[in-house]
N, C-alpha and C positions, 0 to 999 in steps of 0.2 A: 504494500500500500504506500502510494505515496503521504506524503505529511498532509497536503491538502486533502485527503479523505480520512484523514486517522485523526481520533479524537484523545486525547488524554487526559486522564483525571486520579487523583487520589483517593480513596476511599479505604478509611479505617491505616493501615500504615500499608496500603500495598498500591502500588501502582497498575493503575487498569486500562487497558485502553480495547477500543471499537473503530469499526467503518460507521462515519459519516458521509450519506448522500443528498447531494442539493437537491436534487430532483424533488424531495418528501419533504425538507424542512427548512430549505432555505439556505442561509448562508450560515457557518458552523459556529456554538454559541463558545465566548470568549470565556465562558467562567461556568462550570457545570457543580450544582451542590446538591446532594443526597438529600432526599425529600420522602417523608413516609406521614403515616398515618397521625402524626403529635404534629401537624403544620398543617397550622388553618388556612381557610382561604384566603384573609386578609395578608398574612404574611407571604403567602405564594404570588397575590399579586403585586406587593411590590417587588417580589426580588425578580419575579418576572419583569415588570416593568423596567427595572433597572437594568437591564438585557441578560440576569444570571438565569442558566436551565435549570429546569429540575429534574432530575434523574430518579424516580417512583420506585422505593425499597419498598413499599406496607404494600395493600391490599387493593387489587385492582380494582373491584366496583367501588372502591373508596377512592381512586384516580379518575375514575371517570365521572365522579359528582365532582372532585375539586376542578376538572374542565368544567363542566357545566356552571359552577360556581365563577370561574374567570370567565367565562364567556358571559355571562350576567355584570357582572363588575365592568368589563371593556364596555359593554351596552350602555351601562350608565354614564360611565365617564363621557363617551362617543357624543349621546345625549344632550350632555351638559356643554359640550364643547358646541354643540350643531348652531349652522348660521345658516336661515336660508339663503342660496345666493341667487339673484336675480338671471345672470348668466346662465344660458343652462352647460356652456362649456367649464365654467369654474363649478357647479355642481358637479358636472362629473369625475372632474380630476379630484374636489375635494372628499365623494363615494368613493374612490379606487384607492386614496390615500387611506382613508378610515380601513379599508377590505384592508390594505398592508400592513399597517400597524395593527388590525387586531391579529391578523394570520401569522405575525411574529410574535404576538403577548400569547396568543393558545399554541405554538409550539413550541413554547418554552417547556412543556411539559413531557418528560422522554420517558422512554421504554426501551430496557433490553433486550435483545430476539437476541439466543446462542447460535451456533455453527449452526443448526439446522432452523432455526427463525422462530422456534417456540418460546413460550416467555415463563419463568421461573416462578412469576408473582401468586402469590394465594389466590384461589378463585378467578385465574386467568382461561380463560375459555384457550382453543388454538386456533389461532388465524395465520397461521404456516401456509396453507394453502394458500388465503386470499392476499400474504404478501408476496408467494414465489407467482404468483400470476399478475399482481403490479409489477411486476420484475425486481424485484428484492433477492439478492443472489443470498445463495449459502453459502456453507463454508469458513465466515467467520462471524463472531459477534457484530452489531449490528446496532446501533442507537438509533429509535424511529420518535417522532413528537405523538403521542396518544390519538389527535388529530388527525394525522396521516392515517395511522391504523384503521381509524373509525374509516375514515373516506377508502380505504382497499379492500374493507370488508364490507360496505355498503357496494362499491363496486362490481364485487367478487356476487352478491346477492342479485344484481340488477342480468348481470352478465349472464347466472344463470335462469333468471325467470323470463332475462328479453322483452324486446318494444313493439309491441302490435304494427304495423306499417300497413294502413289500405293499397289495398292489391297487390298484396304478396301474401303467398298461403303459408306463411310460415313466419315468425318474427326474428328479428333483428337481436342478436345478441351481442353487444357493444361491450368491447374490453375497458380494461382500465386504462385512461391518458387518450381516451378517445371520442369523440365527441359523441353520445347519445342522439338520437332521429325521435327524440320524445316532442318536439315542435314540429306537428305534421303538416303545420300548411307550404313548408317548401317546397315537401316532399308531394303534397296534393298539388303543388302548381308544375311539377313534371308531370308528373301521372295525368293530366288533363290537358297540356299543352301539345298543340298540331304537329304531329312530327313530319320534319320536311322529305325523310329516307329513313328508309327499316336495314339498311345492308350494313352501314358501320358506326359507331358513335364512340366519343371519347368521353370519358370522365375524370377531370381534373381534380385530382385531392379525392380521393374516391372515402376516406375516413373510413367507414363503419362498410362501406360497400354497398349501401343502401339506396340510392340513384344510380347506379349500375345494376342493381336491381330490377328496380322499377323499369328501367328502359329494355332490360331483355326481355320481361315479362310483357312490354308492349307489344313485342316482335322485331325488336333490332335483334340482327342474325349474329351480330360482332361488337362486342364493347369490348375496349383498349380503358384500364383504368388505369390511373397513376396515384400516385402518393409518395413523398421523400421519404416518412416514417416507418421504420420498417414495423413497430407498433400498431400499426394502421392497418400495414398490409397483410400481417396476420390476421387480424380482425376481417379484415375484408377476405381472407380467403376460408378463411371458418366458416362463416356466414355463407359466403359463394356455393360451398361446398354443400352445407343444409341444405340448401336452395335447390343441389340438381343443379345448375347452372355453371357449375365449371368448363362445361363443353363449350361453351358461348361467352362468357367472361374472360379475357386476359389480365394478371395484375403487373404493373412493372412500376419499378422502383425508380422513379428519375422527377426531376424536378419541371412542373407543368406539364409540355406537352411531350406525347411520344413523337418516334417518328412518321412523316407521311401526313395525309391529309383527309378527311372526313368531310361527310355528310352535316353530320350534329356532333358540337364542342359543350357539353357542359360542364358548370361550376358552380358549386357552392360556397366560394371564397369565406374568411372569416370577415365579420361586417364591419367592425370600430377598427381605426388607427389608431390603436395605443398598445403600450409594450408588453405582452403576456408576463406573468410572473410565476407560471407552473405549466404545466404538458398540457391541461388538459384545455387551458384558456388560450393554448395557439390555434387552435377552430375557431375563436371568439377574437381575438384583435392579430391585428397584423400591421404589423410598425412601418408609419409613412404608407398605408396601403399598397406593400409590395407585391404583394400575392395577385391582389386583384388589375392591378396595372400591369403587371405581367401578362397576366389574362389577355389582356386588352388588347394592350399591345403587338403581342401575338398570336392575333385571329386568324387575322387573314393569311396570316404565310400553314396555316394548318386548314383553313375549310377549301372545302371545294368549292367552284365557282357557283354554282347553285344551294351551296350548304349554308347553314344558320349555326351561329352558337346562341346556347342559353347562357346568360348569368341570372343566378339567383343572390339575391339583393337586397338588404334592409335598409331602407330610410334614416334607421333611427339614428346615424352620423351624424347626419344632419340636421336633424333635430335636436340634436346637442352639443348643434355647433363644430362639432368634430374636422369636417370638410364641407366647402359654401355650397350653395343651391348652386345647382347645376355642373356641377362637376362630374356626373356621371357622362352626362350628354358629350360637353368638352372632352374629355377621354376617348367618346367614341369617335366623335367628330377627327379628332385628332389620330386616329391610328385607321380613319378610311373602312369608317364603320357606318350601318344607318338600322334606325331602328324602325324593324317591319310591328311589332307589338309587345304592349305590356301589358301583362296578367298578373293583377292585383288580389294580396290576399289579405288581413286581418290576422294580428296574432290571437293565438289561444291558451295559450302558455299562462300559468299562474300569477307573473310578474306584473301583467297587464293588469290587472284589476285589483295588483294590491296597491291601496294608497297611500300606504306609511312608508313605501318604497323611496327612497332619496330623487329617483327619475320615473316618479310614477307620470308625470304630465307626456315625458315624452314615449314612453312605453306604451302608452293607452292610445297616443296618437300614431304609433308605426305603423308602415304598411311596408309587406315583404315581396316584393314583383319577381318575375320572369322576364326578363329582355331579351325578346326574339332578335336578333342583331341579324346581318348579312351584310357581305363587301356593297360598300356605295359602288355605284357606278365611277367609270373611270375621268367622265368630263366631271364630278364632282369632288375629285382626289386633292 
């Protein structure tokens, strides 16, 4: 192990040391102190606050009330700090700041997994499986934040009960660090959009696999799906696999498009320009809108001359400020694009309608489209 993943600490007169992973907790705490059952919650959160871990010697269901108890505590403080701000770009940055600082004050709270990932604690149930399927290697000891745990065993739970998807006979089983298709109306605005050709279709960022789905299921003879993450593309071939559809599905591992040229290009890019801070929020922001400007940018040298790409596309950027009205249009305009139609959908998703939400105004007001695109003409270039 190198030093940047090895953690060291004292405990009783012996020197102890573990694998530290960013991935699950962030950046590695500068000061770790032995924390059990005789430490309240008041004490936990400041020495939390003050950026010290605490490393959970006592009794597990007795660590996962002192989360619960710090997660109650950051709420209040959060609270007491909150400003509405009028902007709604300075609301969002001040929402994503509050997400950061609480997500380092509850992983203050750690947990030992040995060589094989199981946890020593009184009344610790085994979540060995649901961390070697986040990909938590074995082999050595292992320091995870309580938090992380919860979230690879709620994961490892979702993974196997799956997401219902209309028009697919079988559901969607989304691994961990992958974005879930539990927001169906994206998926409902492929599933009902005119396809221009059934013979080949790409799917850029294919995530869970589940719009390469959908479009074999229409009757494309050939999707070409892609994704960087090799995470992903696991997922996506699991899934493929359920499906029967391996014969018809390709996955490959490269960044945007494959090679050659198609019919129909679609994308579900991640929607905010802002900087992810874990795996699973890079399907959710994408820094300076690289992902999707790539997209863009690169239509036309990938469709055929009669061919359409989709982008699938939320508003809500803009709606908070994120990037000006009409920046999508410009984009296209700019890369010798024109838009044949947009198919407008409504969220459904639970965010919209709650109104304690920090960006409930603009959540309620989203709307999530499909943009039929096709090369402009060439006297319009």
């Amino acid at each position: 192990m190198s030093a940047r993943n090895q953690l060291e600490w004292t405990e009783g007169d012996e020197t102890r040391r573990a694998r530290w992973m960013e991935e699950y907790g962030g950046r590695p705490p500068k000061r770790i102190e032995i924390a059990d059952d005789t430490m309240n919650a008041d004490q936990a959160f400041r020495l939390a606050s003050q950026g010290t871990a605490l490393l959970w010697r006592g009794d597990f269901h007795n660590a996962r009330q002192l989360l619960s108890a710090l997660a109650r505590r950051a709420q209040a403080r959060q609270s007491r700090k909150k400003a509405d701000a009028a902007d709604p770009a300075e609301a969002f940055n001040q929402h994503r700041l509050a997400q950061s600082q609480r997500a380092r004050l509850l992983n203050a709270l750690l947990i030992e997994l040995d060589d094989t990932l199981h946890c020593a604690l009184r009344r610790a149930p085994d979540f060995s499986r649901a961390c070697a399927a986040a990909g938590v290697p074995a082999g050595e000891p292992v320091l995870l934040p309580l938090r992380a745990i919860q979230g690879m065993v709620g994961s490892y739970e979702w993974r196997a009960r799956g997401v219902p998807v209309a028009g697919l006979p079988q559901r969607i089983h989304p691994h961990y660090g992958v974005f879930s298709p539990i927001r169906g109306e994206y998926v409902d605005l492929v599933a009902r959009a005119p396809l221009p050709a059934t013979d080949t279709a790409f799917d850029i960022g294919t995530g869970s696999g589940v719009l390469a789905a959908v479009l074999a299921e229409r009757g494309i003879g050939r999707v070409i799906a892609t994704d960087i993450d090799e995470r992903a593309l696991a997922c996506a071939r699991e899934n493929i696999e359920r499906l029967g559809l391996h014969d018809r599905i390709d996955l490959q591992r490269t960044h945007l498009f494959p090679e050659g040229r198609s019919g129909l290009i679609v994308c579900n890019p991640p929607w905010l320009p802002a900087r992810p801070t874990s795996t699973i929020e890079q399907a959710i922001y994408d820094p300076d809108s690289q992902m999707l400007l790539g997209f863009i940018k690169g239509l036309t040298q990938h469709l055929t001359p009669d061919g359409e790409g989709w982008l699938i596309m939320s508003d809500l950027a803009e709606r908070l400020g994120l990037r000006p009205p009409g920046f999508l249009e410009q984009a296209f305009q700019g890369a010798g694009l024109r838009v044949l139609e947009r198919l407008d959908a409504r969220p459904l998703h639970p965010k919209a309608l709650d109104a304690t939400d920090p960006l409930h105004e603009a959540r309620r007001a989203e709307i999530t489209s499909l943009w039929r695109l096709a090369q402009a003409p060439a006297s319009k270039l």
